[in-house]
C-alpha positions as CSV (number, residue, x, y, z in Angstrom):
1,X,10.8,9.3,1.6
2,X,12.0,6.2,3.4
3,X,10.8,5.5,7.0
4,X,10.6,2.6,9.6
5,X,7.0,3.1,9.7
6,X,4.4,4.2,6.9
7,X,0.6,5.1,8.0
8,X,-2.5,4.8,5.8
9,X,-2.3,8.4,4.1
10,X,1.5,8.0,3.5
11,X,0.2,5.3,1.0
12,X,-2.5,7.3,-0.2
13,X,0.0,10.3,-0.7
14,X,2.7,8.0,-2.8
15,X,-0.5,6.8,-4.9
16,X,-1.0,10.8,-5.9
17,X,2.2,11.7,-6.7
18,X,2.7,8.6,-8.6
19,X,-0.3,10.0,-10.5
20,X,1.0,12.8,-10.8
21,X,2.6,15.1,-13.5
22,X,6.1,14.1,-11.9
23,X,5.2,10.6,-11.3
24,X,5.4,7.6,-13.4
25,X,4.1,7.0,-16.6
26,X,2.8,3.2,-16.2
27,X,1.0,4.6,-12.9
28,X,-0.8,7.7,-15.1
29,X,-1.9,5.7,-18.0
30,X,-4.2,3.1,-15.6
31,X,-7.7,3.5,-15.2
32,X,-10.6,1.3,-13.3
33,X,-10.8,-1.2,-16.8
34,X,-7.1,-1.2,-17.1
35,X,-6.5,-2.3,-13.6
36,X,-9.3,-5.2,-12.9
37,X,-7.3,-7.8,-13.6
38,X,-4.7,-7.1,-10.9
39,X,-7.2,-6.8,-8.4
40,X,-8.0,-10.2,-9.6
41,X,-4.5,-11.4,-9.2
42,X,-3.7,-10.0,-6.2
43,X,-6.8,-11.2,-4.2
44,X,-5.5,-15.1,-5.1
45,X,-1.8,-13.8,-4.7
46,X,-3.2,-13.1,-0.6
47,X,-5.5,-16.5,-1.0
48,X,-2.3,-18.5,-1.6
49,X,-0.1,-16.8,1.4
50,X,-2.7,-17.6,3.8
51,X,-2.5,-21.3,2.1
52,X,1.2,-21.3,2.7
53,X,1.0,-19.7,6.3
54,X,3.3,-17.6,5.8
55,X,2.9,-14.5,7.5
56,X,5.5,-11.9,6.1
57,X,4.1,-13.5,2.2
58,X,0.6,-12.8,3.8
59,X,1.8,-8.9,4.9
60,X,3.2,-8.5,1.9
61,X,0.4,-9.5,-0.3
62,X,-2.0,-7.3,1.7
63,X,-0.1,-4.4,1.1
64,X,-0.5,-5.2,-2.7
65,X,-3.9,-5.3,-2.6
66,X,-4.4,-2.6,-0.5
67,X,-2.7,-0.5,-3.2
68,X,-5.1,-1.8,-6.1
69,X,-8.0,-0.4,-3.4
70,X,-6.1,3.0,-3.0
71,X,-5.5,2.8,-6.9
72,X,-9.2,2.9,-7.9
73,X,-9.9,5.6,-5.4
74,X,-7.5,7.6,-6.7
75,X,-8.5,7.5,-10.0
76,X,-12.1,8.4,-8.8
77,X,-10.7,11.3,-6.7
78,X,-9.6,12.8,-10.2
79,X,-12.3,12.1,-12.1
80,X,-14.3,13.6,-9.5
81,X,-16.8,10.5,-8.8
82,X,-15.2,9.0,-5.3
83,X,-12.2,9.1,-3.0
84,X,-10.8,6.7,-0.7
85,X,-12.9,8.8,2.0
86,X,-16.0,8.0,0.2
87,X,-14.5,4.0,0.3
88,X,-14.2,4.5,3.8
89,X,-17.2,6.0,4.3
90,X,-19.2,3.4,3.0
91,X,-17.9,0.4,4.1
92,X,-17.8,2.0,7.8
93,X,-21.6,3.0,7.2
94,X,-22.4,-1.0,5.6
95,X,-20.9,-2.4,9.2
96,X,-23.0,-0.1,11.6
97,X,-25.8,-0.7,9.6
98,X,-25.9,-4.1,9.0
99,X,-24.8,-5.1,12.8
100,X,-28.1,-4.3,14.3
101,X,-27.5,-6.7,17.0
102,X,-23.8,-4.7,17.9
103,X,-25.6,-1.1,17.1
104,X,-28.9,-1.5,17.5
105,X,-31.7,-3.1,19.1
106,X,-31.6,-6.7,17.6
107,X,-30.5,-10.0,19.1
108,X,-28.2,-12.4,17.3
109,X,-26.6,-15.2,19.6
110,X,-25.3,-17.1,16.9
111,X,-23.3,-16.5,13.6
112,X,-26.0,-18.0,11.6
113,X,-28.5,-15.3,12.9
114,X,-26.3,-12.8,11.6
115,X,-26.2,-13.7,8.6
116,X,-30.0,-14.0,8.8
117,X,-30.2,-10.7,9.8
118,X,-27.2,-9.2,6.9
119,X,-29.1,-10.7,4.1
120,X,-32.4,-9.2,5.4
121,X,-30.9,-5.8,5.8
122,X,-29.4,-6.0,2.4
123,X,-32.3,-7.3,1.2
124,X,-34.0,-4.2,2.1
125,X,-31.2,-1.5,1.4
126,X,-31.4,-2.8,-2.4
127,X,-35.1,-3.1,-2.7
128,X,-34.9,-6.8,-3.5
129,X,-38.9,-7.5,-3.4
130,X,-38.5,-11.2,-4.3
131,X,-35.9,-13.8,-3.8
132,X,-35.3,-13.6,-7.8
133,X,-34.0,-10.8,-7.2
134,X,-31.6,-11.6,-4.8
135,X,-30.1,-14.8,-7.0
136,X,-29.6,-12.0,-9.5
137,X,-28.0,-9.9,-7.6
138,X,-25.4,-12.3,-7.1
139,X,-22.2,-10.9,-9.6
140,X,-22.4,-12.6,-12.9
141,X,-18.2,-12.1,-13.2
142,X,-18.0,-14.4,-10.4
143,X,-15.9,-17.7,-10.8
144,X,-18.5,-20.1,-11.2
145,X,-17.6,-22.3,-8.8
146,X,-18.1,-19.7,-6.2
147,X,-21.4,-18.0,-8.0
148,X,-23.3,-21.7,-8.2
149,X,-22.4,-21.9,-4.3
150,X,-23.5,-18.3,-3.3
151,X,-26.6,-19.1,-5.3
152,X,-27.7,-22.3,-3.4
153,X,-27.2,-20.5,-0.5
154,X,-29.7,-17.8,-1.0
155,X,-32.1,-19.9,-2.4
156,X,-31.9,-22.3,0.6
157,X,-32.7,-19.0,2.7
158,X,-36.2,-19.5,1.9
159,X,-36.3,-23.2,2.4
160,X,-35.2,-24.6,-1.7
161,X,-32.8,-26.6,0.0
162,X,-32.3,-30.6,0.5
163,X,-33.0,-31.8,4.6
164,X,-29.7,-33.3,4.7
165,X,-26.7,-34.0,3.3
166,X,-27.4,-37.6,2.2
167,X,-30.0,-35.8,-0.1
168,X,-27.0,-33.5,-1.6
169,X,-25.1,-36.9,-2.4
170,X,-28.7,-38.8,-3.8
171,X,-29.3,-35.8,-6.4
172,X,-25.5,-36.1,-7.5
173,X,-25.5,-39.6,-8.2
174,X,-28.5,-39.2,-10.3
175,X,-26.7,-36.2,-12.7
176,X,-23.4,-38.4,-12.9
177,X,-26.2,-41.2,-14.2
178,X,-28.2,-39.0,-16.4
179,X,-24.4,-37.9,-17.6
180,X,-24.0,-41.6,-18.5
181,X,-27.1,-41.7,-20.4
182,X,-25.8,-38.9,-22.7
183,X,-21.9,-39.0,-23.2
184,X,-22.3,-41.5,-25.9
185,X,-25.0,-39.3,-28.0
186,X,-22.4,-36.8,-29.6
187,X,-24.8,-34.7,-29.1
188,X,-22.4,-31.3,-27.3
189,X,-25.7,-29.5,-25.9
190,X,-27.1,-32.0,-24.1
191,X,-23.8,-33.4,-22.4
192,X,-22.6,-29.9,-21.9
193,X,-26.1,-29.8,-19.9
194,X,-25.9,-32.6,-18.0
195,X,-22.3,-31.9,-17.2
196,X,-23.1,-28.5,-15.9
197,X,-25.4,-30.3,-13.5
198,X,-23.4,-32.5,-12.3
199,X,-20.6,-29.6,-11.3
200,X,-23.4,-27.5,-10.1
201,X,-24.9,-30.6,-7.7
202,X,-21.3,-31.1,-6.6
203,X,-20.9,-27.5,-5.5
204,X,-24.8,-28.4,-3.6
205,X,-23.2,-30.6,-1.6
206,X,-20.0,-28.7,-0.8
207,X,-22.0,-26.6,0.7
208,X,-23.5,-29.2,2.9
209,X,-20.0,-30.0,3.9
210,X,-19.2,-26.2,4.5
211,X,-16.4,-26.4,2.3
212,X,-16.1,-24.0,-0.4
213,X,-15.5,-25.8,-3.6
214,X,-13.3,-23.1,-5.2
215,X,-10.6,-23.6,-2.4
216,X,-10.8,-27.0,-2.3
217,X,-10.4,-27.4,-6.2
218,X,-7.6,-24.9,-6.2
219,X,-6.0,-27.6,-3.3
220,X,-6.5,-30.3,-5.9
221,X,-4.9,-28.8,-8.5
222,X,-1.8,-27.7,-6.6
223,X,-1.6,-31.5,-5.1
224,X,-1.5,-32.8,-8.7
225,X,1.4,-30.5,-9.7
226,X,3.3,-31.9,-6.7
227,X,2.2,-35.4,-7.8
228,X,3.2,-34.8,-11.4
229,X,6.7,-33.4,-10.5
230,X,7.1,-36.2,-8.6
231,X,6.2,-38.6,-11.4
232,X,8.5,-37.0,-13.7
233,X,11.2,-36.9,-11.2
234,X,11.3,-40.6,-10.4
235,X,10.9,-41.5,-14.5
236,X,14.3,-39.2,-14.5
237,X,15.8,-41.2,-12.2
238,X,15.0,-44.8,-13.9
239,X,16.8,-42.6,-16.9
240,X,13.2,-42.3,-19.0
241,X,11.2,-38.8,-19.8
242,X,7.4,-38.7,-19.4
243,X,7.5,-39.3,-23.2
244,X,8.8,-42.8,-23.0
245,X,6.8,-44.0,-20.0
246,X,3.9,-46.1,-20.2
247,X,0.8,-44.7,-18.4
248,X,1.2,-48.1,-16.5
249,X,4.8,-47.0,-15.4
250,X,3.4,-43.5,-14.3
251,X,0.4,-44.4,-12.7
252,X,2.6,-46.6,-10.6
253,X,4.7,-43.5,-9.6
254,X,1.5,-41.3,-9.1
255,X,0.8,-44.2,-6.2
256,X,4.0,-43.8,-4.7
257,X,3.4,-40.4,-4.7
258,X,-0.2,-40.5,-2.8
259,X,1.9,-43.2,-0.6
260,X,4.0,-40.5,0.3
261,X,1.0,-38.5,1.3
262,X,2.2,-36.0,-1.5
């Protein structure tokens, strides 16, 4: 079955047979449940390709998640609910339907209008009669960096939103104070409160900045691994493990490190 060059139903056929009687028996014993977790992975495997800029990583990460979409639909195919023509369907239908201004008789100049106009048109194709509704509809399995910032935006459709981003700052300093006013209490409920406020106002003004806050935490957290492995390096070096540094010692190699622009 090799080839140079594989099309769209090639991958839907191998999905099938793998399926199949004759296929294999990991492939047979999946279903949507089983299978949501590598959709999970595979979206952040693609995330971190694009990160990397590296394109055959990126092609190659695609292709997985591709698979995980041709999975599900043919699982649906046999339990007679939805195939990856129904997938197809849809999504083609969504794109004609909510790009008035390319199909239709509506004028968007800018990409803001259309996203004015998308959320109206899904708006009405859900039946969302208030903007309650529309927070709600927002997935509750999001991360919740990413739900808190999808959130502000619809609110902020219908003008719950700070002028400026000076505001965005303002309202975070005040939940790191309140914070301050708490930590000492022991008491777990409020500081968990006041801490969730904090993280939500610093996703509010993310969004002011246009940067999402999941991507730029996930660059954090990659920039301290490279920190920390440079840390432990260096103590290796100077013939000491992290064990038998001081956190003097090591924060003087984290500096070096930022020095380094690592």
């Amino acid at each position: 079955m090799l080839k140079d060059k594989y099309e769209f139903k090639d991958l839907v056929d191998i999905m099938e047979l793998l399926r199949s009687e004759n296929g294999c028996p990991w492939d047979r014993e999946q279903s949507h449940d089983s299978l949501k977790k590598y959709l999970i992975e595979e979206t952040y495997e693609v995330l971190e390709a694009i990160d990397l800029k590296d394109k055959d990583k990126t092609t190659e990460e695609l292709g997985d998640l591709l698979l995980q979409i041709v999975f599900h639909s043919q699982i649906g195919k046999e339990e007679g609910t939805f195939d990856i023509g129904d997938v197809i369907t849809a999504v083609s239908r969504k794109m004609i339907l909510r790009h008035t201004h390319v199909f239709g008789e509506d004028k968007a100049e800018t990409a803001d209008q259309v996203v004015d106009n998308w959320e109206a048109i899904k708006k009405k194709e859900k039946g969302l009669t208030n903007q309650t509704s529309v927070l709600k509809d927002v997935p509750s399995n999001l991360p919740a960096l990413m739900r808190s910032y999808k959130i502000q935006q619809k609110a902020a459709q219908v003008g719950f939103d700070w002028d400026k981003t000076e505001d965005a700052m303002r309202k975070l300093d005040e939940e790191i104070l309140e914070l301050k006013d708490v930590y000492k209490s022991k008491n777990v409920e409020r500081i968990t409160d006041e801490l969730g406020d904090v993280l939500f106002s610093v996703v509010n003004l993310a969004r002011f900045l246009k940067i999402q806050p999941e991507l730029a935490l996930t660059g954090t957290i990659n920039k301290f691994i490279k920190r920390f492995e440079f840390v432990e390096n260096e103590g290796k070096k100077a013939g000491k493990n992290l064990e038998e540094m001081t956190l003097e010692e090591m924060d003087k190699l984290w500096d070096m490190a930022k020095d380094k622009s690592i």
